[in-house]
C-alpha positions, 0 to 999 in steps of 0.5 A, a space after each residue: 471513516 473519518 480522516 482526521 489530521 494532526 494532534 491539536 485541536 481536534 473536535 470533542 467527538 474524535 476523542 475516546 477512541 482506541 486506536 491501532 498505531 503504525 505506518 500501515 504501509 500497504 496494510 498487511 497481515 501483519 497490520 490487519 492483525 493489529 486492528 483486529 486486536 484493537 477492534 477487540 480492546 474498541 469492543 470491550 471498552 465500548 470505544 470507536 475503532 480508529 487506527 493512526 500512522 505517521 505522514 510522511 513515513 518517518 523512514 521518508 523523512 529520514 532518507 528522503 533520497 532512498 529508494 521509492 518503497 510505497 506500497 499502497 496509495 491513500 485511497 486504497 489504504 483508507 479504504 481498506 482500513 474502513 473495511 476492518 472497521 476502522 472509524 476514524 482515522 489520525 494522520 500525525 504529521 511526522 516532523 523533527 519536533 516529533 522526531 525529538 520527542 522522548 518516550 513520555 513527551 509522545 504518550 503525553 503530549 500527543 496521545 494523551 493530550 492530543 488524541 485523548 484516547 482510550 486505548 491503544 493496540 501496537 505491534 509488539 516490536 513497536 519502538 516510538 521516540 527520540 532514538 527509538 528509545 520506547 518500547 512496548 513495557 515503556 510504552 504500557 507504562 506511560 499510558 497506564 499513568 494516563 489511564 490509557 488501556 494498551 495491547 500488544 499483538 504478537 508479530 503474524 507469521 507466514 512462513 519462516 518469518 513475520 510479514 513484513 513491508 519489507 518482505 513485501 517489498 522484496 517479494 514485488 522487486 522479485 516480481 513474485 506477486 502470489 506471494 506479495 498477495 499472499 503477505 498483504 492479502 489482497 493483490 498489489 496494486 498502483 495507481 496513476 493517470 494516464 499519460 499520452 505516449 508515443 502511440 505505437 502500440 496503436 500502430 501495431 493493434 495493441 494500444 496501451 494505456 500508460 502509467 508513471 509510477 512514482 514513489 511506488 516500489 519497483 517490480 521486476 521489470 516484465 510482463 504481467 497479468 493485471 485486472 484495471 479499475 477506471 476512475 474509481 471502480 473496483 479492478 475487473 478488467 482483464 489486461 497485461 501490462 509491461 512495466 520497464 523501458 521498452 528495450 526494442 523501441 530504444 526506450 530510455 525512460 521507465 513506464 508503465 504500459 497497460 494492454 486492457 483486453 476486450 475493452 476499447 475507449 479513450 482512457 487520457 487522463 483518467 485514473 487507473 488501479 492497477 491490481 498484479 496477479 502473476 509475472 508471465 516473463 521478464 522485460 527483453 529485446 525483440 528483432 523489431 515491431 513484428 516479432 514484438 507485435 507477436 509476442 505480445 499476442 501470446 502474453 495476451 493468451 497467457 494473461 488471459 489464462 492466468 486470470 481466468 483461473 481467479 474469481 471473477 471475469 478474465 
């Protein structure tokens, strides 16, 4: 898949694409739905797949001290998207020049002139320019006048609602990683390098490998079932991990602790993925190292158990 950055300038080959249009954060059924769309409207115009989103998130550029929401890391994401067949990809820095724009500048200046596209698929509730003035009629109209064929997919439903970032993002503060699988149809994961902590889990036959998470959104602080990847591989490795702030250790700062079960090696400095599957209980304080050292044991089983119960090895 091709990765391709801005609207200006862009090689001749990039253009003549149909493209799938949204902020793809954490592409989920809802997204894939999108793409599926624009892969039919690509087929029948006999046009590349690409899809385009937005960087930063403009909900990111307009509230830069929210909450961290971040659902997917970039290479995830990226490689997914390639996986529906995505073939190129547009990254449109989101700035206020862009923000600024009204409905038909949008269409004109940037997919049209820019993008040189040939088709464009979007959610049917996409709202694009100054104020989020456009929709979806304005948005049909303004690239018929540029010869630009469109489609609109109906909002994908599971359960009482359509799928959502933000009901993703819901279900992992609430810790309910069966359903944010389920929403985004393939497990939630994070990603980081591993950083030296403390070493205490050492001192108690339980070494962990420790991750910082970033902008990512928060889980419900707790224990969980998790498979690991290292340095690029696909997660297979069955591990528990806690992610809070170690209320018996007197911890103070927030962390992600990753136990990885019948594996052993020095993990420093190199990259994890992450993949949650289940929360086994929530974060609490124990009577000193043993009675955590125990407990930890037992998450150990129930992690075990739980991944045992998934495709693959546990």
């Amino acid at each position: 898949m091709r990765i391709l950055r801005g609207h200006n300038q862009l090689p001749g080959d990039s253009r003549g694409a149909v493209i799938a249009l949204g902020n793809f954060d954490g592409v989920h059924m809802g997204h894939r739905h999108v793409i599926a769309l624009a892969g039919g409207l690509a087929g029948s115009l006999k046009a590349p797949l690409g899809a385009a989103l937005f960087d930063p998130h403009p909900r990111r550029f307009f509230a830069p001290d929210a909450p961290t929401f971040r659902l997917m890391s970039e290479t995830r994401r990226n490689r997914i998207l390639e996986s529906l067949g995505v073939e190129q990809l547009h990254i449109l820095p989101f700035s206020m020049d862009m923000a600024r724009m009204t409905p038909a500048e949008f269409v004109g200046d940037v997919l049209a002139d820019g993008l040189g596209i040939a088709g464009i698929v979007t959610g049917e509730d996409f709202r694009f320019g100054a104020g989020r003035a456009g929709a979806t009629d304005d948005l049909a109209r303004l690239c018929a006048d540029h010869g630009i064929a469109t489609a609109f997919a109906e909002l994908h439903g599971n359960g009482a609602d359509k799928v959502s970032s933000t009901r993703i993002r819901k279900a992992i503060r609430d810790g309910d990683m069966r359903a944010a699988e389920t929403l985004l149809g393939t497990p939630w994961a994070v990603e980081g390098i591993v950083q030296r902590g403390d070493q205490r889990g050492r001192t108690i036959g339980f070494p962990t490998a420790n991750l910082t998470l970033g902008d990512y959104v928060r889980p419900d602080y707790g224990v969980y079932a998790v498979r690991v990847g290292v340095d690029g591989d696909s997660p297979s490795i069955a591990a528990v991990a806690n992610i809070g702030k170690r209320p018996t250790v007197d911890g103070v700062t927030e962390l992600l602790e990753i136990h990885l079960l019948d594996w052993s090696g020095d993990l420093y400095g190199r990259k994890l993925e992450v993949e949650f599957f289940d929360h086994l209980r929530s974060e609490k304080r124990f009577d000193g190292l043993e009675a955590l050292k125990a407990q930890i044991a037992e998450d150990a089983i129930a992690a075990r158990k739980v991944l045992s119960g998934l495709s693959g090895p546990a």
